[in-house]
C-alpha positions as CSV (number, residue, x, y, z in Angstrom):
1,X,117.9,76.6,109.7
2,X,118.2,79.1,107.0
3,X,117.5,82.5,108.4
4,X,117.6,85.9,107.0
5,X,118.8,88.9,109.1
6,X,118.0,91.6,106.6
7,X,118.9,94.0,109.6
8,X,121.8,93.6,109.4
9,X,124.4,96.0,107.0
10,X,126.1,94.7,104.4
11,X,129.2,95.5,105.8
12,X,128.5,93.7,109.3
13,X,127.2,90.5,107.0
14,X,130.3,90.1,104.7
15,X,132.6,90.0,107.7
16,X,131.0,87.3,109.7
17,X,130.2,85.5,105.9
18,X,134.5,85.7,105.8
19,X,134.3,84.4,109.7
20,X,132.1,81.3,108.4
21,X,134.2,80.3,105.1
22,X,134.9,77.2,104.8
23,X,134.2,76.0,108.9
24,X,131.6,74.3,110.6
25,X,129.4,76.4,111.9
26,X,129.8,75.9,115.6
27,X,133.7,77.0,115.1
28,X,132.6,79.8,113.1
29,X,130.1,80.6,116.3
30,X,132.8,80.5,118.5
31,X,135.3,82.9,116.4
32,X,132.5,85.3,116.5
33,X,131.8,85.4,119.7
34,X,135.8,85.9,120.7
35,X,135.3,88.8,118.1
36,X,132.5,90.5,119.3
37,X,133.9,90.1,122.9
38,X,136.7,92.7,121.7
39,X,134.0,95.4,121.8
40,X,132.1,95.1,124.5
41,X,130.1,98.1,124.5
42,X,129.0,97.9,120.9
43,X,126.7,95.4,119.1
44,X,128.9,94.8,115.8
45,X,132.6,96.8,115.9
46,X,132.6,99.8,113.2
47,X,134.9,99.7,110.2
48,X,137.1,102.0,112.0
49,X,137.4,99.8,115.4
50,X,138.3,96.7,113.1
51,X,141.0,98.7,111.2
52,X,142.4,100.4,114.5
53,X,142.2,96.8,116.3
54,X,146.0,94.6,116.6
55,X,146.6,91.7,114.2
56,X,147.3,90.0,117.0
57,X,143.6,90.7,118.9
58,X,141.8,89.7,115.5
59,X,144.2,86.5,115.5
60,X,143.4,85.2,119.0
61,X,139.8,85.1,117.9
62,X,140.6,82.0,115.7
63,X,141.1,84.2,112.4
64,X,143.6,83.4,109.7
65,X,145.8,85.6,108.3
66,X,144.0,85.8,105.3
67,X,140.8,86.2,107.1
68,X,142.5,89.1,108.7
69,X,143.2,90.8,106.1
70,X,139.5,90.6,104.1
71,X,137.9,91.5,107.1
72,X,140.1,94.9,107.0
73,X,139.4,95.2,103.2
74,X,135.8,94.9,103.8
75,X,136.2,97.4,106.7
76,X,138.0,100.0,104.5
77,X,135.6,99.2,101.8
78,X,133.0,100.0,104.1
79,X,134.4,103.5,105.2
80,X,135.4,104.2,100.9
81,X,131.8,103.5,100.2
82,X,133.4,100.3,97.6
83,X,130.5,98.0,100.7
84,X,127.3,99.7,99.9
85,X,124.9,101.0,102.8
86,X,122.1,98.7,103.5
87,X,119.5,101.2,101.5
88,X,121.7,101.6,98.2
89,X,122.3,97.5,98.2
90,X,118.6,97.3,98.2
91,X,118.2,99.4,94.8
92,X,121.1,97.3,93.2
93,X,120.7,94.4,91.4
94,X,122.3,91.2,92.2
95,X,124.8,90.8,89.0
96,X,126.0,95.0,90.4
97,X,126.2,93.8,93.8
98,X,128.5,90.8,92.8
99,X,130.6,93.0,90.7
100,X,130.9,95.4,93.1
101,X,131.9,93.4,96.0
102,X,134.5,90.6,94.6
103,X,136.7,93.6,94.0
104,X,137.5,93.4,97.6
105,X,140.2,90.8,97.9
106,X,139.2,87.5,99.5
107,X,135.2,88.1,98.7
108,X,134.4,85.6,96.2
109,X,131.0,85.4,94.3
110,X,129.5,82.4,97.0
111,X,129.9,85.4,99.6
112,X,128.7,87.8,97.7
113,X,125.8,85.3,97.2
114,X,125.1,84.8,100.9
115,X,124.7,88.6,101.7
116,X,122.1,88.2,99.1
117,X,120.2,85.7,100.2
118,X,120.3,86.3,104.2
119,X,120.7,90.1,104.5
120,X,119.1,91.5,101.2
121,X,116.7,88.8,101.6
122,X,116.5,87.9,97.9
123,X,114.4,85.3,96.5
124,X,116.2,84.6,93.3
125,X,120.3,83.4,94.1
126,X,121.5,79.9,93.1
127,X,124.8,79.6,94.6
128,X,125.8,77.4,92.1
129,X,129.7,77.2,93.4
130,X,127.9,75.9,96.6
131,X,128.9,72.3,97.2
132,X,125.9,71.8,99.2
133,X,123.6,73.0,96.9
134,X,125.3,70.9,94.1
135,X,125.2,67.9,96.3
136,X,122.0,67.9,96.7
137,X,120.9,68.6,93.2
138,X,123.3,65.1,92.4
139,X,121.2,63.3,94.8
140,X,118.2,64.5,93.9
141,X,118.6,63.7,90.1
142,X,120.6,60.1,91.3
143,X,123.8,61.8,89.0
144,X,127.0,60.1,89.4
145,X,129.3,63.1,89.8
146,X,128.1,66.4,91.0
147,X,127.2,68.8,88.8
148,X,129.7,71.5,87.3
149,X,128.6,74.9,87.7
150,X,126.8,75.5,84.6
151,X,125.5,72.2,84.6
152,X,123.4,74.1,88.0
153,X,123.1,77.9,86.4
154,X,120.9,75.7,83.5
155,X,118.8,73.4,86.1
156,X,118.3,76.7,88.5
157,X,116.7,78.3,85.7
158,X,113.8,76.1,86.1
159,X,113.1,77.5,89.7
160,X,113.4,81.3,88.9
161,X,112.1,84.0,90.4
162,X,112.7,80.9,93.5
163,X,116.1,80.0,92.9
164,X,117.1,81.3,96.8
165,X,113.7,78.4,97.9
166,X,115.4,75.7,96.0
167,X,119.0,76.5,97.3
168,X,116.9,75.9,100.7
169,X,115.6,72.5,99.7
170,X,119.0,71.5,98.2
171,X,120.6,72.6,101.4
172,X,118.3,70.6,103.8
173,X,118.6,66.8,101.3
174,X,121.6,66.0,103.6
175,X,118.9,65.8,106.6
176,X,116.2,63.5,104.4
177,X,115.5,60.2,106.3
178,X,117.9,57.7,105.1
179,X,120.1,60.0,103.0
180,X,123.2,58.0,104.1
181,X,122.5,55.0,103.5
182,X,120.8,56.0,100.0
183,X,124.4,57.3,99.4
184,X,126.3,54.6,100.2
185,X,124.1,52.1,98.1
186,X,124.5,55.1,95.3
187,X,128.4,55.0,95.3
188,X,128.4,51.3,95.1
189,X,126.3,51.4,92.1
């Protein structure tokens, strides 16, 4: 279920965003809950508990190297003022906010995109890099290969000021009654 948690601070959302890149959710789930086991007495760690925590620690929570090492840039961009407070993300718009915050190394635009959409709680973001999203656009429109990212900036211009409700839909056409076997009749034509 897609669920906002526009409580949350950007900071807190872009490192567990990093924590769920590119992994099933329950494994991401279970990273995170290693994580926030390091700091038992706090809710989320602060910048500067992440930055004075071992490589080691952060590692035995299931983290990568590189993982490791965005989730301390978004920490020390958190503590430079580079990750925006909750309030002044609020008054920026989403093309500043994506500039802004893929100068940290390791956040890419689809991150970006996520903070967005479940802590700024905007109603307008098209992931378009988003492979589910993409897939089900292809499925929807019966289109032999899945669509290039232009290809969904153009169609998601159909949908705005809702582009962030048909990201939703396009998300959940992997659950539609009889999607796999649709598919498999689809790819042998």
């Amino acid at each position: 279920m897609h669920q906002p948690e526009p409580a949350r601070e950007p900071y807190e959302a872009l490192v567990r965003a990093v924590a769920y890149q590119q992994l099933h959710a329950r494994a991401a789930d279970a990273i995170i809950g290693r994580f926030l086991d390091l700091y038992p007495e706090d809710a989320f760690p602060s910048p500067a508990q992440i930055l004075a925590s071992q490589f080691e620690e952060l590692r035995l929570c299931g983290f990568s190297t590189r993982k490791i090492s965005t989730i301390r840039s978004v920490a020390e961009g958190a503590l430079s003022g580079l990750v925006p407070t909750r309030d002044i993300a609020g008054e920026m718009s989403n093309d500043e906010l994506i500039a802004r915050l893929v100068a940290l190394p390791g956040i890419g635009r689809w991150t970006v995109e996520m903070l967005l959409i479940y802590t700024l709680d905007r109603i307008d973001v098209l992931p378009a890099d988003d492979f589910g999203v993409r897939e089900g656009y292809r499925f929807l429109k019966t289109l032999d290969t899945i669509p290039t990212r232009k290809a969904m900036e153009t169609a998601g211009m159909l949908c705005s000021p809702y582009r962030t409700v048909a990201s939703w839909y396009l998300w959940r056409v992997p659950s539609l009654p009889g999607y796999t076997k649709i598919k498999k009749r689809m790819k042998k034509g």
